[in-house]
VOBA-1610 file (N, C-alpha, C; in pm, whole numbers, padded with zeros to 5 digits, always signed):
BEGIN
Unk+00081-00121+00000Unk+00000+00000+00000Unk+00085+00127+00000Unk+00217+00092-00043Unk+00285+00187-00042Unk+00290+00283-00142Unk+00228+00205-00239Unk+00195+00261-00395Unk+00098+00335-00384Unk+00095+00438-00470Unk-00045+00513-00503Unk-00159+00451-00545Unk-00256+00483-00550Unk-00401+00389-00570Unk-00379+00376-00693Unk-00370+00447-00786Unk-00370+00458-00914Unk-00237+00337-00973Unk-00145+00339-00918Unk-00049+00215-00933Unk-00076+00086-00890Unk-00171+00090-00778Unk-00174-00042-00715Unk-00321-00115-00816Unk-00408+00019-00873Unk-00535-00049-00946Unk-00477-00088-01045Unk-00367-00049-01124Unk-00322-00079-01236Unk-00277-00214-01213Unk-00171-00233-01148Unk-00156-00395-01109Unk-00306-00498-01092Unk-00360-00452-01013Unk-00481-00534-00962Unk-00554-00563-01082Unk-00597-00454-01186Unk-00656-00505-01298Unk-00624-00581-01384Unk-00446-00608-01401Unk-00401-00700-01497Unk-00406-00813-01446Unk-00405-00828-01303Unk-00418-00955-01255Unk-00586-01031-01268Unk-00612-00902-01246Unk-00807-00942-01265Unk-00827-01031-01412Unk-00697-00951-01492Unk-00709-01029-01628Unk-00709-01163-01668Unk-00646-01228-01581Unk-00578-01337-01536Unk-00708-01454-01488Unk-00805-01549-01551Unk-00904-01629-01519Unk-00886-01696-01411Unk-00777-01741-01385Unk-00725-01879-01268Unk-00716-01818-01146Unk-00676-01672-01129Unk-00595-01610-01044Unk-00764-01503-00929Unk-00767-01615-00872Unk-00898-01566-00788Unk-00848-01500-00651Unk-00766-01497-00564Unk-00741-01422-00491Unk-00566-01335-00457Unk-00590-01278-00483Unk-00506-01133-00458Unk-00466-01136-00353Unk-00333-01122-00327Unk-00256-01046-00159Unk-00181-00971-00134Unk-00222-00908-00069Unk-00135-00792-00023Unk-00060-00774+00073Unk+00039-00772+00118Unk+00161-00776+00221Unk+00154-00636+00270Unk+00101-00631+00357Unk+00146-00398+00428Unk+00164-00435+00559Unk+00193-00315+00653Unk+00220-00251+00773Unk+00140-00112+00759Unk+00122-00091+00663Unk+00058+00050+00662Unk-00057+00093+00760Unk-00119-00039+00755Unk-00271+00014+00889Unk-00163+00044+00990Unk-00079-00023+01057Unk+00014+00029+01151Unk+00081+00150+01176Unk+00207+00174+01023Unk+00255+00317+01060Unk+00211+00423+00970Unk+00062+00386+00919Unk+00009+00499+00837Unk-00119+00479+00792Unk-00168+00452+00908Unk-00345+00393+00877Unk-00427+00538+00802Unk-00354+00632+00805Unk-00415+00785+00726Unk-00419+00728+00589Unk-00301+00651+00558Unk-00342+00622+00379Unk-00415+00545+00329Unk-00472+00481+00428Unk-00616+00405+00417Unk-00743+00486+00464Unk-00769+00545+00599Unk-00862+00616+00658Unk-00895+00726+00546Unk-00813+00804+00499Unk-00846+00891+00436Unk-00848+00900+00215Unk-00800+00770+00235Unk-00804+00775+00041Unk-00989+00726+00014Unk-01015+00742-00013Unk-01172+00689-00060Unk-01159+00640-00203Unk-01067+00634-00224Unk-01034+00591-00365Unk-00957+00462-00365Unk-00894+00440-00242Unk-00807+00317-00218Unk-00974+00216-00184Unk-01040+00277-00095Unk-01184+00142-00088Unk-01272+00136-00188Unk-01266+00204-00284Unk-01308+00204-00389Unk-01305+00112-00505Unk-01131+00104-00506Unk-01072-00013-00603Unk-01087-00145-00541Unk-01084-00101-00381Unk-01068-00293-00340Unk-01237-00286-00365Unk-01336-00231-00343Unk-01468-00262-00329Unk-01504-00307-00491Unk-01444-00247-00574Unk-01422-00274-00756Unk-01380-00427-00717Unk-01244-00463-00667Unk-01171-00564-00783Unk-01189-00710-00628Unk-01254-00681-00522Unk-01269-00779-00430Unk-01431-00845-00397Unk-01469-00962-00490Unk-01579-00947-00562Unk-01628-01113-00487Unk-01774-01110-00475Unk-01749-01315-00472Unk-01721-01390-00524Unk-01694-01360-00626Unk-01594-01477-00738Unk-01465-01481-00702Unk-01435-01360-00690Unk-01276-01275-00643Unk-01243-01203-00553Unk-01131-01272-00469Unk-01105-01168-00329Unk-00977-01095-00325Unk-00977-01022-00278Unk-00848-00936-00231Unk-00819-00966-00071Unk-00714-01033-00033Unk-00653-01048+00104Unk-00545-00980+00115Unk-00548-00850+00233Unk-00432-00804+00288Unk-00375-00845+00401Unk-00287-00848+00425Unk-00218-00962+00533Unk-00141-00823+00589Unk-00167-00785+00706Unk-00143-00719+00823Unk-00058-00798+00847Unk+00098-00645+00909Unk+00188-00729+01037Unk+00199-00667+01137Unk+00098-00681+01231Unk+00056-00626+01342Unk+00179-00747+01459Unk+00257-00674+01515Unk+00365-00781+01569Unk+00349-00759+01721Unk+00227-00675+01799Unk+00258-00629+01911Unk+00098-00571+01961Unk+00048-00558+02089Unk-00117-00567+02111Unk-00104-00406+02056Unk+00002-00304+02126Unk-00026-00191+02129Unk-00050-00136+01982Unk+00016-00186+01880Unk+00010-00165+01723Unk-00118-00136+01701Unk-00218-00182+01779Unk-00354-00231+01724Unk-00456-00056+01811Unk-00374+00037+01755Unk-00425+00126+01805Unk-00605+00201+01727Unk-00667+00272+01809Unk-00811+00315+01776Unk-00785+00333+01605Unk-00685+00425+01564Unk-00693+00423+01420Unk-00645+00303+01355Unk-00565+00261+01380Unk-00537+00110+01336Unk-00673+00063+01298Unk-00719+00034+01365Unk-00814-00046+01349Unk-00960+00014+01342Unk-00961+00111+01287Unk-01030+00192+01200Unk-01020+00164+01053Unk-00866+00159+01032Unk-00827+00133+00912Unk-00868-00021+00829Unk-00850-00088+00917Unk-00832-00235+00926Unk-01010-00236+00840Unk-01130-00193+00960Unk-01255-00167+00938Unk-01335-00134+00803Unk-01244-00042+00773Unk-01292+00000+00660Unk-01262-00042+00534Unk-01123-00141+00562Unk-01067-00242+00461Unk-01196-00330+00429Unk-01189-00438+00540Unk-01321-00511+00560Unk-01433-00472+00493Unk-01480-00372+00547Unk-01636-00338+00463Unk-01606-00263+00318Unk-01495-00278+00298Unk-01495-00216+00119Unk-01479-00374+00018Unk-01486-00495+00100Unk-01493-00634+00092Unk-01355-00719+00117Unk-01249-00630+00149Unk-01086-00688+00185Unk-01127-00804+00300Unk-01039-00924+00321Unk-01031-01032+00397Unk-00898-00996+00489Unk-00899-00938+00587Unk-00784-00923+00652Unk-00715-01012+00747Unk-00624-01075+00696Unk-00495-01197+00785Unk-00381-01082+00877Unk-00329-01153+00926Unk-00241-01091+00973Unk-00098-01207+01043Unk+00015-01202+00950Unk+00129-01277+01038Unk+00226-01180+01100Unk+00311-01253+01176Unk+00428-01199+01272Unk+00526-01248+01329Unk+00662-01213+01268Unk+00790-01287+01319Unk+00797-01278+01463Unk+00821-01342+01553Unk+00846-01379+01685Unk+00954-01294+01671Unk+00960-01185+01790Unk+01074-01138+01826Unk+01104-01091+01972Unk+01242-01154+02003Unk+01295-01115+02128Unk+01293-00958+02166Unk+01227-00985+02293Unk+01208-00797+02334Unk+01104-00719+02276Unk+01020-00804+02164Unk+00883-00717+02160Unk+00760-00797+02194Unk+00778-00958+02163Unk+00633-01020+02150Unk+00682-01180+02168Unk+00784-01198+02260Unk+00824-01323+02269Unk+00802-01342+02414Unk+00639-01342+02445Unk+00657-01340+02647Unk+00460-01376+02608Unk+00470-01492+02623Unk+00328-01547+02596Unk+00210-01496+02656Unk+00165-01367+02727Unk+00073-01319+02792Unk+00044-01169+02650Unk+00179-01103+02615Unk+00129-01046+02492Unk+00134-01100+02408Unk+00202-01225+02354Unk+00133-01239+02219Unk-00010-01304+02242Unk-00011-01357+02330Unk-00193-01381+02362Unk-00272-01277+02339Unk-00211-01183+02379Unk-00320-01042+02394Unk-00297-01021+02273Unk-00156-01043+02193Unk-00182-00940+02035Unk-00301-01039+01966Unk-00266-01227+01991Unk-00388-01286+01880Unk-00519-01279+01941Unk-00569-01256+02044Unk-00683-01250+02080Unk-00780-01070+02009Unk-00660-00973+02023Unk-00717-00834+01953Unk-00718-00872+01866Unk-00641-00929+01782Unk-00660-00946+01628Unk-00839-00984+01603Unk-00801-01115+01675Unk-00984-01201+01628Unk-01074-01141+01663Unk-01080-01045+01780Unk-01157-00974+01804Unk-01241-00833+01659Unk-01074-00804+01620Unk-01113-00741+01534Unk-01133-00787+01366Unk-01164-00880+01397Unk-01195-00994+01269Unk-01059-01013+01192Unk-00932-00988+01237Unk-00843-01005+01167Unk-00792-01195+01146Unk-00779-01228+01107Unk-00738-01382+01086Unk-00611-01398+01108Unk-00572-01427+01240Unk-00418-01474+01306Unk-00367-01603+01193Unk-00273-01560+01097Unk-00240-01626+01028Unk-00115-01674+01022Unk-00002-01672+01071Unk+00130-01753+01094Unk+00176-01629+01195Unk+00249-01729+01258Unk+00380-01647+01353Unk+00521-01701+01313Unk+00573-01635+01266Unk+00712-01709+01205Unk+00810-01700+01291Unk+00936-01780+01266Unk+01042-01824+01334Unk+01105-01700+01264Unk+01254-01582+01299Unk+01318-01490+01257Unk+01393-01626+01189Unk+01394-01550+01001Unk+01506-01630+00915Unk+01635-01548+00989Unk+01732-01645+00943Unk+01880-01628+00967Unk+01887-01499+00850Unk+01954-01384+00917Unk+01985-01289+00846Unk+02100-01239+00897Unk+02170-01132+00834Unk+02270-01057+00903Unk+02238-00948+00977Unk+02255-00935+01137Unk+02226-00828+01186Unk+02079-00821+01235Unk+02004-00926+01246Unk+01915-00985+01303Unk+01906-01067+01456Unk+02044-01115+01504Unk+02074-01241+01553Unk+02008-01223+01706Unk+02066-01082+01741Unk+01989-01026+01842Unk+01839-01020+01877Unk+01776-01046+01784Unk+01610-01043+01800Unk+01527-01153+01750Unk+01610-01263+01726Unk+01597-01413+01709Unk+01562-01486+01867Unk+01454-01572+01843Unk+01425-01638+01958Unk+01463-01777+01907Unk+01518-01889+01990Unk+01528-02059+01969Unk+01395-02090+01938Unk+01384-02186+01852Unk+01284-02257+01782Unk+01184-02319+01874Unk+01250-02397+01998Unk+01203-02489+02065Unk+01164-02377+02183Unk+01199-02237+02207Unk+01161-02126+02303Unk+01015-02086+02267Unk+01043-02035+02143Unk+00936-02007+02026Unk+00804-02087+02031Unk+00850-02228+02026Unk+00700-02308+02025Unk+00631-02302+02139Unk+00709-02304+02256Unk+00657-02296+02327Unk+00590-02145+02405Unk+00669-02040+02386Unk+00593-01926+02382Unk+00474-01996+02268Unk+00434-02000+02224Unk+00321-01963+02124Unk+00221-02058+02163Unk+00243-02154+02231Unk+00182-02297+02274Unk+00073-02243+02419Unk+00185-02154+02503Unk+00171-02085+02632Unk+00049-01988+02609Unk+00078-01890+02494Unk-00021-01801+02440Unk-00118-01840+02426Unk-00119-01923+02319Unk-00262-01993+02222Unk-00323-02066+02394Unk-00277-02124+02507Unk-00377-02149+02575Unk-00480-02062+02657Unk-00432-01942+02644Unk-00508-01871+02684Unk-00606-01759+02650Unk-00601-01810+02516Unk-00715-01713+02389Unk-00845-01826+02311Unk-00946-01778+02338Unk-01033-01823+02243Unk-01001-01970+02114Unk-01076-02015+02079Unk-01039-02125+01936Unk-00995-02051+01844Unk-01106-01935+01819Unk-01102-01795+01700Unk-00943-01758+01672Unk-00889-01764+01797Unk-00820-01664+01800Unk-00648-01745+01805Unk-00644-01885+01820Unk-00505-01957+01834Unk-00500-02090+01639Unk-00576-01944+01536Unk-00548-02037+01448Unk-00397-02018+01362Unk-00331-01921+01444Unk-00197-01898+01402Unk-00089-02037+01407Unk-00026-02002+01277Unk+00082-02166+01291Unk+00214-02075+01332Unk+00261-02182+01392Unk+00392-02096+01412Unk+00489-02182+01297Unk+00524-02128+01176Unk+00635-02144+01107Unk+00760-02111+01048Unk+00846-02220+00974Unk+00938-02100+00938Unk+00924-02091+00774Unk+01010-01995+00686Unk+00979-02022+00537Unk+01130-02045+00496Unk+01164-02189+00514Unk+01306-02271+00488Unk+01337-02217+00313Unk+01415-02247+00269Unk+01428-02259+00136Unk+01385-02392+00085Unk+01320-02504+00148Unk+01263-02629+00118Unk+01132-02585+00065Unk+01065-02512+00177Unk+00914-02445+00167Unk+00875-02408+00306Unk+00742-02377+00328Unk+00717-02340+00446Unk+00665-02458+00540Unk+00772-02435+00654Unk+00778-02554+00770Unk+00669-02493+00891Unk+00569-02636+00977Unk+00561-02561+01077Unk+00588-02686+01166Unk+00613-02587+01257Unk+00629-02678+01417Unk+00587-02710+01463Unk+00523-02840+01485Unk+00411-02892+01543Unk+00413-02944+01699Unk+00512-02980+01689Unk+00501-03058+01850Unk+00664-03076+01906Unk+00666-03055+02006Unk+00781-03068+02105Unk+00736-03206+02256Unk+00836-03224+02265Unk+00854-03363+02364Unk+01031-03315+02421Unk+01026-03376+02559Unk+01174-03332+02647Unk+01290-03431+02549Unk+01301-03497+02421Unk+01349-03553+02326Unk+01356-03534+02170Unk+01262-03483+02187Unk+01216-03466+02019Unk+01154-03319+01996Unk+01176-03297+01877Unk+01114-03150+01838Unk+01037-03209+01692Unk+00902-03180+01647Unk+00801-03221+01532Unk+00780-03138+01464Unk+00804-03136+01301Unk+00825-03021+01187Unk+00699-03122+01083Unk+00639-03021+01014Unk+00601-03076+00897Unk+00602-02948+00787Unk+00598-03026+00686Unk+00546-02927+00570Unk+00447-02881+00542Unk+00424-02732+00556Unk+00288-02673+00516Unk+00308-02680+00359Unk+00370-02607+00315Unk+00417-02573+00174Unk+00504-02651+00114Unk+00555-02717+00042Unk+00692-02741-00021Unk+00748-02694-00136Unk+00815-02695-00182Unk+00919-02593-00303Unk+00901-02768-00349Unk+00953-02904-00265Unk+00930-02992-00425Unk+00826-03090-00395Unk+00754-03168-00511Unk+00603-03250-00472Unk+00636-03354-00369Unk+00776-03439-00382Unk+00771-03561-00312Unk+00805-03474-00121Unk+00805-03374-00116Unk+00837-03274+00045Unk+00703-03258+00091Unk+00601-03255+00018Unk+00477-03218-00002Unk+00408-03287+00171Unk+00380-03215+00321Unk+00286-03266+00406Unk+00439-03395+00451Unk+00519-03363+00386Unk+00652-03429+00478Unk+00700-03430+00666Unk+00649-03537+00736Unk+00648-03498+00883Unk+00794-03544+00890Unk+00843-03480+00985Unk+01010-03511+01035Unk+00994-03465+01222Unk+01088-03584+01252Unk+01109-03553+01381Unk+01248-03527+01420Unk+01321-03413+01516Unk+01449-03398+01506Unk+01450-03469+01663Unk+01656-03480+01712Unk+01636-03480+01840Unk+01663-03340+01893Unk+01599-03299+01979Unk+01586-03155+02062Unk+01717-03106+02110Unk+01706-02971+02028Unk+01814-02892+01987Unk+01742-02762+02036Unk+01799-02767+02149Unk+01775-02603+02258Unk+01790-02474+02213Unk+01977-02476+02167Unk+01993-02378+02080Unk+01967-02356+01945Unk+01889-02437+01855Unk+01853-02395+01749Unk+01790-02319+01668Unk+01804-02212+01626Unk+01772-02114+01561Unk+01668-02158+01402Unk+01692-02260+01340Unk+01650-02248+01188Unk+01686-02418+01180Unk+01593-02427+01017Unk+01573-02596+01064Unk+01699-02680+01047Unk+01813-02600+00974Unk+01944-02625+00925Unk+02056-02664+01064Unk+01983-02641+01181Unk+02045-02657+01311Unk+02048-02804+01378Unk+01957-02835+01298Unk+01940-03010+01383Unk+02006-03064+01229Unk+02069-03182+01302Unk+02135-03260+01234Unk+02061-03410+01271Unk+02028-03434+01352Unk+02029-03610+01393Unk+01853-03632+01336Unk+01812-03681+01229Unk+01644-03699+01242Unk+01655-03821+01257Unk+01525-03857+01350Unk+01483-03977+01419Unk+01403-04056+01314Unk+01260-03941+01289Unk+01201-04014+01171Unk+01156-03925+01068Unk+01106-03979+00955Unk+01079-03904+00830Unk+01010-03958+00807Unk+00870-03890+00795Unk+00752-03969+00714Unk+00704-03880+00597Unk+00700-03918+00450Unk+00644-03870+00379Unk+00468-03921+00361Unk+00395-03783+00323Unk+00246-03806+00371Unk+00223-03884+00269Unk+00279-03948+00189Unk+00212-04063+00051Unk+00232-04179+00143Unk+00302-04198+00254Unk+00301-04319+00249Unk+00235-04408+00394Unk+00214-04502+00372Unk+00092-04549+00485Unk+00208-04589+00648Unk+00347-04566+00649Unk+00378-04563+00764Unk+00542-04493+00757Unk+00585-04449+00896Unk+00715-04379+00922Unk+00833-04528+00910Unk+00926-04442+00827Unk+01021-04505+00830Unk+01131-04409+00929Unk+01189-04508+01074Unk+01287-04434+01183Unk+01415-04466+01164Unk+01501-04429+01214Unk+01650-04433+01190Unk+01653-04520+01323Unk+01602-04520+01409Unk+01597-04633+01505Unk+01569-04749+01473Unk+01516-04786+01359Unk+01549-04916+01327Unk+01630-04968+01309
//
């Protein structure tokens, strides 16, 4: 939404062109640090109310990373997305020192659902440079989010916590005082496709490239796990 309306309808219509291509997404922060360029364009709800149709939707995916983000205009903005027919998601990298202490991110996914936003992934921080500092452990992570989600609504704990590997997008399913549980939401190749893997529990691990030892690997084609303990 950083684009002018007039740039962003231009995109949107060629895609409209497009028969197969039924829903649209949009990646912003803007309801956050500039909910004015929504509150006040009448021309920006205009185009989504044009090109976000029942045949065809437009989803903007909010990164609301924190309860306080979710301020009166915020979510004004958010509102008026909605009723111009926008589907609003919202994901958020886990980060040390803003939203890694399971009582606010409870509070951030519970405001969300409240405000009809759709808690849609909480991601693991990718390995970057100059990041390392605001990286939480994987196995910290699940469990912050595990801690959270028990204390919010059904509505409101449909967030996955994943990461987006260069394999595809992983989520974390389950932890044990031995084992840590990954599967594939997404995969980059077909036979990865709903791929469950179990590592052994790796405290300090940051990213899925950190565990080395897998116990088992089950690909979802097949009717049982093959373990390395055999």
């Amino acid at each position: 939404l950083v684009l002018t309306t007039s740039k962003l309808e231009n995109i949107i219509r060629h895609l409209r062109g497009i028969d197969h291509v039924r829903i649209i997404r949009i990646g912003t922060k803007t309801p956050v640090f500039n909910p004015y360029r929504i509150v006040e364009d009448t021309a920006l709800l205009e185009m989504i109310r044009k090109y976000s149709t029942e045949q065809k939707k437009i989803y903007i995916i909010t990164h609301f990373v924190h309860p306080r983000e979710l301020t009166d205009l915020a979510v004004k903005a958010v509102e008026m997305l909605q009723k111009a027919g926008a589907i609003i998601a919202n994901q958020t990298p886990l980060i040390r020192g803003v939203n890694d202490n399971p009582e606010v991110l409870a509070e951030l996914l519970a405001k969300l659902s409240f405000t009809g936003i759709v808690p849609y992934y909480i991601f693991q921080c990718r390995p970057a440079l100059g990041n390392k500092a605001y990286t939480v452990p994987i196995e910290q992570g699940y469990e912050i989010t595990e801690q959270a989600k028990a204390h919010v609504s059904g509505l409101a704990k449909r967030a996955r916590f994943v990461m987006s590997h260069s394999t595809g997008k992983i989520e974390i399913v389950g932890k044990t005082e031995e084992l840590v549980y990954f599967r594939y939401h997404r995969a980059a190749k077909d036979e990865d496709s709903g791929r469950f893997l179990a590592f052994k529990s790796n405290p300090n691990a940051y990213w899925l490239d950190d565990y080395d030892e897998v116990t088992q690997d089950c690909p979802v084609s097949l009717p049982s796990c093959s373990s390395s303990r055999e």
